[in-house]
Each structure stands twice: as structure tokens, then as C-alpha cells.
N, C-alpha and C positions, 0 to 999 in steps of 0.2 A: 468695590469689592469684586473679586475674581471668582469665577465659577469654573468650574472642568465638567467639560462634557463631553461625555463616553460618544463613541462613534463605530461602526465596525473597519476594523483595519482592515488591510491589501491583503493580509496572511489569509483572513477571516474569508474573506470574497474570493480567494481563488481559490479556496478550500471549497466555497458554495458551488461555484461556478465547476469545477470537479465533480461534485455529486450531482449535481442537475443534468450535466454533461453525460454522465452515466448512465442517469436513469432514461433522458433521453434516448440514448441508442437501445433501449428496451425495448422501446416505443418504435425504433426506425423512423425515426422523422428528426429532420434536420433542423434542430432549434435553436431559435437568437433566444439568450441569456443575459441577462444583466444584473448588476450588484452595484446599487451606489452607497453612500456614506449618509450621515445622519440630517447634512444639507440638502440631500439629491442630487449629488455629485458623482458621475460613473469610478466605480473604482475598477470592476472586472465585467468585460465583456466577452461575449462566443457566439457566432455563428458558426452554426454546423454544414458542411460541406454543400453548396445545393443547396440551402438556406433558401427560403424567400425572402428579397431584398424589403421589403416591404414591413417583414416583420423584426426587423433591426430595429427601427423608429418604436413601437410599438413592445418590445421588451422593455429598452428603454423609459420607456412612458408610462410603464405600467409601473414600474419601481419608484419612476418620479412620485406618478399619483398617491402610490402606498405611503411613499414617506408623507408628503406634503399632506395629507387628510387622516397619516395614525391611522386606516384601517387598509383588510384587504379589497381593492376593489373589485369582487366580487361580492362585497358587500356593499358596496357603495350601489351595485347595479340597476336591485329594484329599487332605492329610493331614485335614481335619475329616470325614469323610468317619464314617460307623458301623465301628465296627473297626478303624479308623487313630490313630495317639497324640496328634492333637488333638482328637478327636470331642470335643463339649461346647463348643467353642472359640466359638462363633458365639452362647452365653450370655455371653460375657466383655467388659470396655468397659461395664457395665453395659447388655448389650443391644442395643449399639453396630457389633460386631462384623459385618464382612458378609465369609463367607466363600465368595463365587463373582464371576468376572470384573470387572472397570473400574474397578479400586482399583489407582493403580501410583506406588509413590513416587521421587522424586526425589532423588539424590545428590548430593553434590561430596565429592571427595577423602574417600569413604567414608566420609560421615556424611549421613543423612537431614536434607535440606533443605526437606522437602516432601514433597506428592504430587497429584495429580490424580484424581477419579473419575466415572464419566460413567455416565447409567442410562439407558434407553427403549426398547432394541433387546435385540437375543439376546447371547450375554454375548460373542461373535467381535465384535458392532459395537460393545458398551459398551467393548471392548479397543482396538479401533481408534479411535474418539473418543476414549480418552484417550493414546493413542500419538502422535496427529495434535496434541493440548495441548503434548505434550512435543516436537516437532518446533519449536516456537518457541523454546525457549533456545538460550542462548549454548552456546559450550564453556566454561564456569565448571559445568554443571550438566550432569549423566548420568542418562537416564531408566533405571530399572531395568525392562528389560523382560520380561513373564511368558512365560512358557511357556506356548501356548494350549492348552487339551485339546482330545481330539480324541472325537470321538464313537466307540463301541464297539460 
């Protein structure tokens, strides 16, 4: 039996990767952008001028994590936490794993399509650059949005 499964196309990603881009330069700060497909396959990437190289990898990573765990990892953060029942989680993905803000996947009709993840700022702007990614789809695609932490 054959299945079809939705993914976010190249149109979809360079549409997100425009709007994050945008709202980024709100912000003034030079951000890696990333958009992979519903395997965690990069489809659109951006670093911004002066970027830190550093947080290329960590865009990246954060959209890997979103897809492969279905949520945003900013929600994943307090359970990885020392003492909580994912501590260890951020070895997993072979190292892959990033478990704090800008990693937020993408749904339709309850199946992970995607995800978005955005680095350079404090983890309130890396959430809001990839919120602003997600603000470009259609209603075919539902951003799953984190729950921001708040400071203690």
C-alpha cells in the first residue's frame, strides 16, 4: 500500500526564510535561518551578513530537533533539564539535538511537515524569528507554537 506524505515544499521555505529574514532585521541582528522538509532535510537556509559562524550549525539543529521530537524545542528544554526525564536528551541525533529555543515545527492535519529554526539572539528572539518564518504559510500548515520560558 502507498502513502503520500505532505512535506513543506522549496516555494514554502523560501517564503519562511523571507519573513524571518525580515523580521530579523527589526531586531538588527544577523541571523542563521533554517527550513527543512518533513525528514529534516535543509530546504532553505540564511545567514545574515556578520552572522556568527557558529550559529549556522545551531539553526540547523534546532529545525533538525523540531522535526525529529514534533515539538518546539523550547519545549523540550525544561524536560532536558538535570533531574527532569529527558536530561541526557541533547546527546541524542548523534549530537544533533538542541534543547533550548528557535527550533519550532511545522504541522498539517497532525503530522509534522517541517520545521523552522532561527540562532543569533537570546532564545525570546531566536523564537520570534522563527514565529515570524511561520507567519508566511498558508492555512494548509499550522505552526506549532512553544511555550516561551520565562525567567525565575
Amino acid at each position: 500500500m502507498t502513502h503520500t506524505i505532505q512535506t513543506l515544499s522549496l516555494a514554502d521555505a523560501k517564503a519562511m526564510t523571507q519573513a524571518a529574514e525580515a523580521h530579523a532585521a527589526t531586531l538588527g541582528i544577523p541571523f542563521s535561518i533554517a527550513v527543512v522538509d518533513g525528514g529534516g532535510h535543509l530546504l532553505s537556509f540564511s545567514r545574515g551578513d556578520g552572522g556568527a559562524v557558529g550559529c549556522v550549525d545551531l539553526a540547523i539543529n534546532k529545525a533538525f530537533t523540531a522535526v525529529a521530537y514534533g515539538r518546539a524545542t523550547a519545549d523540550i528544554a525544561p524536560l532536558a533539564q538535570p533531574g527532569a526525564p529527558l536530561f541526557g536528551l541533547q546527546h541524542s541525533l548523534n549530537g544533533r539535538a538542541v534543547v533550548f529555543g528557535g527550533g519550532v515545527p511545522v504541522t498539517s492535519h497532525g503530522a509534522v511537515i517541517g520545521a523552522v529554526g532561527a540562532s543569533a539572539g537570546t532564545i525570546e528572539q531566536d523564537i520570534s524569528v522563527a514565529m515570524a518564518a511561520l507567519s508566511a504559510l498558508t492555512d494548509t500548515a499550522t505552526p506549532t507554537a512553544p511555550r516561551v520560558p520565562t525567567a525565575s
